[in-house]
MMTF fields as JSON, N, C-alpha, C and O atoms, coordinates in Angstrom:
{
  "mmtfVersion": "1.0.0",
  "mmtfProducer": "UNKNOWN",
  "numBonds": 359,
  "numAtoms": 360,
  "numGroups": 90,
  "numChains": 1,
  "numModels": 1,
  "chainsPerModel": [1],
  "groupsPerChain": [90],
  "chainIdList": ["A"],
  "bondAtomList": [4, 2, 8, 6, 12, 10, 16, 14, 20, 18, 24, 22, 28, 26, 32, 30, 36, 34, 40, 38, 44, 42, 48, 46, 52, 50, 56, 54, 60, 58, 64, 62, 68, 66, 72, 70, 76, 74, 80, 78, 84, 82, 88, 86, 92, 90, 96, 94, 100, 98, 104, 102, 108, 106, 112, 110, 116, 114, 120, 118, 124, 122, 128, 126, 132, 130, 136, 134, 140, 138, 144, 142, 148, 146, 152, 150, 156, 154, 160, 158, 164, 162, 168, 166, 172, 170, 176, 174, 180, 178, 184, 182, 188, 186, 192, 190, 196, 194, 200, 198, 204, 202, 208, 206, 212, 210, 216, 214, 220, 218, 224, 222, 228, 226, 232, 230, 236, 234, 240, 238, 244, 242, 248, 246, 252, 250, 256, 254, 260, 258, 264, 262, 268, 266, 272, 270, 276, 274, 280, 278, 284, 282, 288, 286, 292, 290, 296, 294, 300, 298, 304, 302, 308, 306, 312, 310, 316, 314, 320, 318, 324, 322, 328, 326, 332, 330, 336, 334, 340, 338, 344, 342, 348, 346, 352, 350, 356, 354],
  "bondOrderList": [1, 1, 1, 1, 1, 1, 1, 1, 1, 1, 1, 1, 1, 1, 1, 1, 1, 1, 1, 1, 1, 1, 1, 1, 1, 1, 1, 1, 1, 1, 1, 1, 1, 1, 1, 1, 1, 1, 1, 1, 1, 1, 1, 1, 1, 1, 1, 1, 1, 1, 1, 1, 1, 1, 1, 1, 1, 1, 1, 1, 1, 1, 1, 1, 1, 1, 1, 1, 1, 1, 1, 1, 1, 1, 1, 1, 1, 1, 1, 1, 1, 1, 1, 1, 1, 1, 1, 1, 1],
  "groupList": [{"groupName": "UNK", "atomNameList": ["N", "CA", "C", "O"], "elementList": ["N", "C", "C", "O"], "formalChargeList": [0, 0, 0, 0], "bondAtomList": [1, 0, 2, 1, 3, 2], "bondOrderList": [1, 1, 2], "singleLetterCode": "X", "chemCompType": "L-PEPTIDE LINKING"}],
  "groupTypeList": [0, 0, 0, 0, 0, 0, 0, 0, 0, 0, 0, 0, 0, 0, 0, 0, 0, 0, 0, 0, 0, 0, 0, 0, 0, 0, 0, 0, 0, 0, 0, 0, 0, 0, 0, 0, 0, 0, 0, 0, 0, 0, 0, 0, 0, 0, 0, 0, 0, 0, 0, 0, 0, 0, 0, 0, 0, 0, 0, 0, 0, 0, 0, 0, 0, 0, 0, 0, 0, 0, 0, 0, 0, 0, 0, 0, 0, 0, 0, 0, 0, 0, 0, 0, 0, 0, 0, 0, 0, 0],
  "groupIdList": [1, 2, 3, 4, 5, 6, 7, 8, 9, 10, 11, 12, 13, 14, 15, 16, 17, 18, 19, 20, 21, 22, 23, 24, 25, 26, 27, 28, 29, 30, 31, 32, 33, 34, 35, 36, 37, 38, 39, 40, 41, 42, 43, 44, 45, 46, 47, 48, 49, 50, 51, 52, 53, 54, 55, 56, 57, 58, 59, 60, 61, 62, 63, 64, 65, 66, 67, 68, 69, 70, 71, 72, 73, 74, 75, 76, 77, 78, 79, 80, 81, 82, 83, 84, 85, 86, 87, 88, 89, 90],
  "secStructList": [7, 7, 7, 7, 2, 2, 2, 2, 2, 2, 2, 2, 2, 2, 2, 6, 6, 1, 1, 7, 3, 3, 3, 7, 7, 1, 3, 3, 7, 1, 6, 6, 1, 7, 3, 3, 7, 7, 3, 3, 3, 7, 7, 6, 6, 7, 7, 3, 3, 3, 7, 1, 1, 1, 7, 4, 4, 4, 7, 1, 7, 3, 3, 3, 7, 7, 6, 6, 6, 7, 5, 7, 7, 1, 1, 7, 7, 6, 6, 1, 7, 1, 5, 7, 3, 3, 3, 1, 7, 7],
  "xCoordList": [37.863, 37.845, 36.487, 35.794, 36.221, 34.841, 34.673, 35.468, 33.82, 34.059, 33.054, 32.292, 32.535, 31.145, 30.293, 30.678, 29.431, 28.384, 29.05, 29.767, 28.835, 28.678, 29.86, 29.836, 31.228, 32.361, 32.707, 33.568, 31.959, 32.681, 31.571, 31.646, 30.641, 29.22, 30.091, 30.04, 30.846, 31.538, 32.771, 33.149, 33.435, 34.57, 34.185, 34.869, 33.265, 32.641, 32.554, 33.417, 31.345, 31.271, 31.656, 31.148, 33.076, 34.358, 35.006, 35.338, 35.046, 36.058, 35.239, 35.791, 33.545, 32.672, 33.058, 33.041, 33.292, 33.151, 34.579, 34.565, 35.761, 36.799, 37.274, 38.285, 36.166, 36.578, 36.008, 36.476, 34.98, 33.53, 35.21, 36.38, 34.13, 35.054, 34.144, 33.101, 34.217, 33.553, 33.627, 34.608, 32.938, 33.132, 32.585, 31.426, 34.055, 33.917, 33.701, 34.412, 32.606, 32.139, 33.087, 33.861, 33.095, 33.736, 34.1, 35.19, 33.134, 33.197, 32.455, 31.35, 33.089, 31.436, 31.913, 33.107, 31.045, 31.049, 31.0, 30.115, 32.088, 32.533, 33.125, 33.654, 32.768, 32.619, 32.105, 32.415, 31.579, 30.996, 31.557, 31.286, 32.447, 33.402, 32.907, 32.056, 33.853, 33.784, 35.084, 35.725, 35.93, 37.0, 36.697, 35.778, 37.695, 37.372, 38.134, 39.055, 37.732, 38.505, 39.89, 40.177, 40.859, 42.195, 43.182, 44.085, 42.478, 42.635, 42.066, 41.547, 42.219, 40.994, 42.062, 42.954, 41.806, 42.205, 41.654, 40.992, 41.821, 40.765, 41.891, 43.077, 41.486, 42.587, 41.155, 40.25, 41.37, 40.515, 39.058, 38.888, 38.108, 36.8, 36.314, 35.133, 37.357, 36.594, 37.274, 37.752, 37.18, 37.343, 37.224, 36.192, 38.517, 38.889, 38.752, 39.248, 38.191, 38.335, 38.391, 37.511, 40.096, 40.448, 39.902, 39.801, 39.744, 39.19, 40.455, 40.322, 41.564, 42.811, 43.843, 44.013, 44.361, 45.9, 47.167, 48.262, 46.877, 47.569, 47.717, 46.867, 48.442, 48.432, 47.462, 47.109, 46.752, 45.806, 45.419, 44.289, 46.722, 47.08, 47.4, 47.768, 47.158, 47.285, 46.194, 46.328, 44.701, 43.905, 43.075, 43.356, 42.02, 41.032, 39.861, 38.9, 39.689, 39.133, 38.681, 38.913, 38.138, 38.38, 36.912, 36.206, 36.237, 34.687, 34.957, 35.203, 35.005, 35.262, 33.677, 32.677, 33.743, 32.822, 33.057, 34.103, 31.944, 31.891, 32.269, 31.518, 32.832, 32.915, 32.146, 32.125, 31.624, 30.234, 29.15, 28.933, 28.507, 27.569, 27.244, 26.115, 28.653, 28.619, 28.226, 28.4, 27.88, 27.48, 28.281, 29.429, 28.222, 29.195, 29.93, 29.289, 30.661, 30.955, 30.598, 30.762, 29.782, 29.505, 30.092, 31.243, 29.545, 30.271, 31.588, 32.765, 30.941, 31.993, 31.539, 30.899, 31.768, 31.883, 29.794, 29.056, 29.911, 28.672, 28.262, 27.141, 29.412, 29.73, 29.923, 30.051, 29.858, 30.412, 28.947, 27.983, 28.607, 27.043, 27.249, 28.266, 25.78, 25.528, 25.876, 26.231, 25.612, 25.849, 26.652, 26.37, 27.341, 27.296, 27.443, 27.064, 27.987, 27.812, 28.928, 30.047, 28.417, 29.701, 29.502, 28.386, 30.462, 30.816, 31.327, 32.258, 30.516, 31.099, 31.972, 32.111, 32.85, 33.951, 34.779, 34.291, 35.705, 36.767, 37.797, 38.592],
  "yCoordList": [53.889, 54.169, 53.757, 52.804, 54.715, 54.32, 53.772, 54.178, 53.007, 52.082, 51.952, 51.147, 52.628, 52.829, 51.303, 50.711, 50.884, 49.319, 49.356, 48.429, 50.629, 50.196, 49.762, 49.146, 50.218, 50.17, 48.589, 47.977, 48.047, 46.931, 46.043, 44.818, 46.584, 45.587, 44.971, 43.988, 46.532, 46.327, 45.413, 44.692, 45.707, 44.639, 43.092, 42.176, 42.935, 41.542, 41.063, 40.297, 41.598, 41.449, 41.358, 40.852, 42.121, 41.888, 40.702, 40.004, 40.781, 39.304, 37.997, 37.03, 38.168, 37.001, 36.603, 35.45, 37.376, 37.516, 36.946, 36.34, 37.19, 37.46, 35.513, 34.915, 35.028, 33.632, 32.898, 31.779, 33.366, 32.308, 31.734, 32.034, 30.773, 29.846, 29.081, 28.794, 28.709, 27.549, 25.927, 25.56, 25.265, 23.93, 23.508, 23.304, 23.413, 22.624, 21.57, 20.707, 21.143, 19.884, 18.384, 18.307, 17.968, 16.783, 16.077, 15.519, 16.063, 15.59, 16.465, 16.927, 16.724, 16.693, 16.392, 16.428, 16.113, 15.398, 15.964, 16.699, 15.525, 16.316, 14.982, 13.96, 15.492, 14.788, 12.956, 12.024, 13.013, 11.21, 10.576, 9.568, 11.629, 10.889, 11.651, 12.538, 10.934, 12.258, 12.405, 11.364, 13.712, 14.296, 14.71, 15.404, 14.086, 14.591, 15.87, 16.192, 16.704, 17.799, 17.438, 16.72, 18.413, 18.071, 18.915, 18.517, 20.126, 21.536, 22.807, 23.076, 23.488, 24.725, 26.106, 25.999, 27.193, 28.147, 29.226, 29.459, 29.99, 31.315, 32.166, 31.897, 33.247, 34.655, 35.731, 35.435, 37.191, 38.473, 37.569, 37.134, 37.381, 37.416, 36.124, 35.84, 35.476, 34.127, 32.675, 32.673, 31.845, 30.354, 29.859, 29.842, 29.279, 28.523, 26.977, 26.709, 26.123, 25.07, 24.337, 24.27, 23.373, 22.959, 20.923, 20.146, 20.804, 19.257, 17.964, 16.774, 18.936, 18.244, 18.199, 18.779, 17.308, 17.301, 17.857, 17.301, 19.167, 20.155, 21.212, 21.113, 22.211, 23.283, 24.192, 24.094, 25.353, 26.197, 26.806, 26.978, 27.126, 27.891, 27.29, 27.86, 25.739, 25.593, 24.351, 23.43, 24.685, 23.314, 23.874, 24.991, 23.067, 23.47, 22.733, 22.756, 22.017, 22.207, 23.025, 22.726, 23.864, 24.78, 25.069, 24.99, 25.617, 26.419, 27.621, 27.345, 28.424, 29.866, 30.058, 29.937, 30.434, 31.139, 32.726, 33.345, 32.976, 34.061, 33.859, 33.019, 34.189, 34.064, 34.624, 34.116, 35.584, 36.212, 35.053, 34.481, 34.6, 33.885, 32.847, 32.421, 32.266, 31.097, 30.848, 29.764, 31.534, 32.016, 31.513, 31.879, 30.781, 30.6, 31.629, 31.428, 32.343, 33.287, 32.648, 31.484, 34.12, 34.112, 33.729, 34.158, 32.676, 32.34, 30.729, 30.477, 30.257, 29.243, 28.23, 28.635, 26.806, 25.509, 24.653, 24.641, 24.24, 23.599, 22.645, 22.14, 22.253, 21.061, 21.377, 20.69, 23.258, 23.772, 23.696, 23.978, 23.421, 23.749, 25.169, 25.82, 25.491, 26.927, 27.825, 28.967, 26.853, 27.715, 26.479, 25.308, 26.732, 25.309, 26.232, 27.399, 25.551, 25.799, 26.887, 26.998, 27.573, 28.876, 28.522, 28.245, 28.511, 27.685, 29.353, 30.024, 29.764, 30.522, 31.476, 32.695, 29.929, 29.588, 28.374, 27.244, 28.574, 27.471, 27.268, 26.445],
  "zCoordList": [49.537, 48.127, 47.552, 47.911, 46.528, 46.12, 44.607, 43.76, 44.309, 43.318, 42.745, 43.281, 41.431, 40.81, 40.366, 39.357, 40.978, 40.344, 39.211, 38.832, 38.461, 37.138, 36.43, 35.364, 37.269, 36.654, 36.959, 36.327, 37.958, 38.672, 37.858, 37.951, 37.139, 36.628, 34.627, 33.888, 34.651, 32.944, 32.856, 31.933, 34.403, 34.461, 34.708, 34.25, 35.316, 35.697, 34.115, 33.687, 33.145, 32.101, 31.012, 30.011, 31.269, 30.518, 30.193, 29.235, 31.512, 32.343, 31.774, 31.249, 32.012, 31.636, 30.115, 29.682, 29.624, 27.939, 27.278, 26.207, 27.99, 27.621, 27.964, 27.595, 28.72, 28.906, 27.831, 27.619, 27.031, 26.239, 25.068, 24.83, 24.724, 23.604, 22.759, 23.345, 21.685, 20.665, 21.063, 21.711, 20.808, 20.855, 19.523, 19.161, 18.715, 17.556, 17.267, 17.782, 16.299, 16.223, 16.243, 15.289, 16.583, 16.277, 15.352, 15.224, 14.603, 13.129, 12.096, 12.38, 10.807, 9.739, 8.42, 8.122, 7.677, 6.741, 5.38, 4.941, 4.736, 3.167, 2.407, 2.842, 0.928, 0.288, 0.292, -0.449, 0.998, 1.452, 2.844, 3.495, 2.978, 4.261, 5.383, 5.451, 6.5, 7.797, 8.044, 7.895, 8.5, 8.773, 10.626, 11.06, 11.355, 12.609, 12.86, 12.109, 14.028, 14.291, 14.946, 15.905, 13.835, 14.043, 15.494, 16.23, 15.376, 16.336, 15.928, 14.845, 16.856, 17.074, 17.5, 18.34, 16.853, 17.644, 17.461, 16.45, 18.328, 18.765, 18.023, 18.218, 17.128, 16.955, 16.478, 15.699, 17.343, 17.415, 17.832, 18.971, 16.768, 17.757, 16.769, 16.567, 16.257, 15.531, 16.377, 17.511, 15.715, 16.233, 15.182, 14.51, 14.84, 13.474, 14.011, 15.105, 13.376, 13.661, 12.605, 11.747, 12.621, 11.24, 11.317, 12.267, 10.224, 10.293, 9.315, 9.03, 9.076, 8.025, 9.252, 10.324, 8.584, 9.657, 9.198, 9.272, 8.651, 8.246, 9.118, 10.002, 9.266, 9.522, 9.136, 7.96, 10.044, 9.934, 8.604, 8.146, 8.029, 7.127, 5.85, 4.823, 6.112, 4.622, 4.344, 3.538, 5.557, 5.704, 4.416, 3.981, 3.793, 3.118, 3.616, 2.847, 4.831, 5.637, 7.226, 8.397, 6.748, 8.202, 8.208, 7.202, 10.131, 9.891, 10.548, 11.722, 10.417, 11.194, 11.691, 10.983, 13.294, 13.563, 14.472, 14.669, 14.808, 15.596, 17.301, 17.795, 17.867, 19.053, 20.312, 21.433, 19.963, 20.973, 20.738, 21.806, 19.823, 19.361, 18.72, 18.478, 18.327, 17.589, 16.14, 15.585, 15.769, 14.18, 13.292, 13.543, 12.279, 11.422, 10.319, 9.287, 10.112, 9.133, 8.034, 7.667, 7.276, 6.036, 4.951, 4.878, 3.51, 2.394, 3.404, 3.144, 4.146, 4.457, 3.546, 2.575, 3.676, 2.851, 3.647, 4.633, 2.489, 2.904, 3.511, 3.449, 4.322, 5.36, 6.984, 7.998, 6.568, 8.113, 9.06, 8.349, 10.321, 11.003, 10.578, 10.341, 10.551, 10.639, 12.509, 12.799, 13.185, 14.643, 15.345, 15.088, 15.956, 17.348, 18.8, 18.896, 19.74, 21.063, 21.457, 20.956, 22.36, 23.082, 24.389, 24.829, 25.013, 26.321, 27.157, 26.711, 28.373, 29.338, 29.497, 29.391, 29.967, 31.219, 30.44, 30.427, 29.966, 29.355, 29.911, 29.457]
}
């Protein structure tokens, strides 16, 4: 059976991509204090990472980024980094 580079070059790259993840900061700092990271979760192509010990959905601390690149989404809080780290292989 024959098996095109290129098809086996998009699945490799797929696969590479489909593992990357965020590493949310540990801490950052709002209003005078520091809030550590409480939990993190990946949903479509962002990475929420909440810093309250609330639920996702009702934190008002959270940093959304991009998940290809680490980017912080636009209009977030002025405490979020602008980029942090994208990891691989998680």
């Amino acid at each position: 059976m024959f098996t095109s580079p290129f098809i086996m070059f998009a699945l490799v790259s797929f696969l590479a991509g489909a593992n990357a993840c965020i590493r949310c900061p540990a801490t950052v700092r709002v209003d005078g204090g520091t809030k550590k990271l409480h939990d993190n979760t990946t949903r479509d192509q962002f990475t929420y990472c909440n810093y309250d010990s609330v639920p996702l959905y009702l934190s008002s601390t959270v940093c959304i980024y991009h998940l290809d690149n680490g980017q912080l989404v636009p209009n977030q809080a002025d405490f979020c980094p602008a980029a942090v780290a994208v990891k691989n292989h998680c």
